[in-house]
C-alpha positions, 0 to 999 in steps of 0.5 A: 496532546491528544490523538485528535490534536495530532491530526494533519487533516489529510482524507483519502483525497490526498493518498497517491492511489484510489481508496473506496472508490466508486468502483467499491460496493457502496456497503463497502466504502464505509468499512474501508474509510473506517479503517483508512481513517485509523490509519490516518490518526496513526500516520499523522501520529508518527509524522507529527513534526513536535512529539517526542519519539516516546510521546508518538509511541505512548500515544500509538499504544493508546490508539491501539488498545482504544481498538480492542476496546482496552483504553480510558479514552475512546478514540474516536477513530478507533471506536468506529473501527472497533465498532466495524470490525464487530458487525463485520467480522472481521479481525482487527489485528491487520489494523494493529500491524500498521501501529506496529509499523508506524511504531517502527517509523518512530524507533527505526530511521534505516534499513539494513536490505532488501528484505528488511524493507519488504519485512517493514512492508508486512506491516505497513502495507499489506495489511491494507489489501488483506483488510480489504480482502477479508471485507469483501469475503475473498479466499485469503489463500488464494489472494493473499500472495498478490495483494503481498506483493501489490500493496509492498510494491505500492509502499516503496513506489511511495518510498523511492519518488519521496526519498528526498523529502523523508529525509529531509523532514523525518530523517527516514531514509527507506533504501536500504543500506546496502543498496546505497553501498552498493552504487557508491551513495550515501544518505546525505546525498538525499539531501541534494536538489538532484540525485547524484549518479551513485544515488540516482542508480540506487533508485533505478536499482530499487525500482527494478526490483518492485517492477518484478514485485508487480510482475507477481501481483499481476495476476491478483484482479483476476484472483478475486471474486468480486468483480468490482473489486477486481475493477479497483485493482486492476486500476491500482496496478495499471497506475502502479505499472506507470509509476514504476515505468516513470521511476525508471527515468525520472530524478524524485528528487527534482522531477514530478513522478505522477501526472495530473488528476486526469492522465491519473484518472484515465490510466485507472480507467484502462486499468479497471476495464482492462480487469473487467473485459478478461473477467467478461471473457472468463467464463468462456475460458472456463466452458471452453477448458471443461469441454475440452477436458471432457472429450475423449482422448485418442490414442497416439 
C-alpha cells in the first residue's frame, strides 16, 4: 500500500476548529492547506485500520524524507509542501515534528502524566500554530509561548470528548495514568457507554487543567500582528473556552460535546469580533499610555 491508498478522505471541513478560513489572507490559505493536507496523509497513515505497526512507521519515513526532498517516490502531499515551504521560506522541521508524533501514535498507546502528554503535544499540536505564525511573519518570541499553550489545549479538548472512541478503535487511551489512578478509574472503563464516576472525575480533572492552559493563551490574538489572523484566533479560542466549559458537565462517552454548525459558527463569530474590537481600541490604548509617559511628573 502506498501513501495515497491510505487515504480516509477527510479534508479540513471535517477538523473540529476552523482551518484557513475566510478570516486567513487569501495568499495564505494555500500555504495552510498545504501543510494540513500532509498532515492529513500522515494521520490517516497511523490510523489506518489494516497496517501493521512497522507498515505505518516504514510509510511515515517515507512521508518524511519525500518532504526534504530524500525519497524514491514524490509523494504528492509532501511535494506541494516541499514546494511551499521553499517559496515561502520557511522551514519544514514543524512538519516533520508531526511525524514524530504520528510515529509516537503507533509505538506509544499510554501516557505516564500530565506532563508527558503535553510532552506529546509539542509534537503533535503546536507545530500547527507555530507553521501558521511563522507564514504569516509574526515574532516567534513574542507568540510562541500562547499558540503553545492554544494549539496543546486544542489537542486534549480533542483527547478527552474522543477517549471512548480512541480506545476503543486504536486501543490509544491519552489521560494519563496517573490521573486515571488517582480517581480510582481504569482504562477498560473507557469502554462503557457511560463514563462511571471514577472516570467521569478523571476528565473533569483533565479538563481543569487544559481550562488553565487556555487562561494562558488568552492573550495570544492580542499578540499578533496580523489582524486577521488575530481574527482566527480569537475565534478558535472563544470555541476552545465553550468546548472546555461543555466538558466541564458532559459524559464523552454518551453526550455530544460540540453543538451544531450554527451555534459553532455563531461562537467563532463573537470570538473573531471580540479580537477585532480590542484591536480597533488599541491604538488608542497605546497614544493614551505614551502621553501619559511622557508628562511631567510631580513630586510627592
Amino acid at each position: 500500500m502506498d501513501i495515497a491508498q491510505t487515504s480516509s478522505g477527510k479534508t479540513h471541513r471535517d477538523e473540529n476548529f476552523p482551518v484557513a478560513s475566510f478570516l486567513i489572507a487569501p495568499r495564505h490559505r494555500a500555504p495552510i492547506l498545504a501543510f494540513y493536507d500532509f498532515v492529513r496523509a500522515a494521520d490517516d497513515i497511523a490510523d489506518h485500520p489494516t497496517l501493521s505497526a512497522q507498515e505505518k512507521l516504514d510509510l511515515l519515513d517515507a512521508l518524511d524524507a519525500a518532504l526534504i526532498g530524500e525519497a524514491e517516490e514524490d509523494a504528492e502531499v509532501a511535494r506541494r509542501l516541499r514546494e511551499t515551504c521553499r517559496e515561502r521560506r520557511l522551514d519544514p522541521q514543524h512538519a516533520r515534528d508531526l511525524i514524530t508524533a504520528f510515529k509516537r501514535d503507533v509505538t506509544q498507546l499510554r501516557y505516564r502524566d500530565w506532563d508527558d502528554l503535553v510532552d506529546y503535544c509539542r509534537y503533535s499540536a503546536m507545530p500547527v500554530g507555530r507553521f501558521v505564525c511563522d507564514l504569516h511573519g509574526e515574532n516567534p518570541g513574542r507568540v510562541w509561548p500562547a499558540n503553545d499553550a492554544l494549539c496543546a489545549a486544542l489537542q486534549i479538548i480533542n483527547h478527552l470528548q474522543d477517549c471512548g472512541k480512541d480506545y476503543r478503535n486504536l486501543d490509544r487511551v491519552y489521560l494519563p495514568q496517573d490521573a486515571l489512578a488517582a480517581h480510582g478509574a481504569s482504562v477498560e472503563m473507557l469502554a462503557q457507554e457511560s463514563a462511571p464516576p471514577p472516570l467521569l472525575a478523571t476528565i473533569r480533572d483533565l479538563n481543569e487543567k487544559t481550562g488553565r492552559l487556555l487562561a494562558q493563551s488568552r492573550p495570544f490574538a492580542d499578540l499578533i500582528d496580523d489582524t486577521r489572523l488575530a481574527m482566527e484566533v480569537g475565534a478558535i479560542q472563544t470555541l476552545a473556552d465553550q468546548l472546555v466549559a461543555r466538558l466541564a458537565v458532559a459524559d464523552p462517552l454518551r453526550d455530544k460535546v460540540h453543538d451544531g454548525k450554527f451555534s459553532f459558527a455563531l461562537k467563532g463569530a463573537q470570538g473573531a469580533l471580540g479580537a477585532l474590537l480590542r484591536r480597533v481600541s488599541r491604538p488608542r490604548r497605546a497614544e493614551s499610555e505614551a502621553v501619559s509617559s511622557a508628562r511631567p511628573r510631580t513630586r510627592q
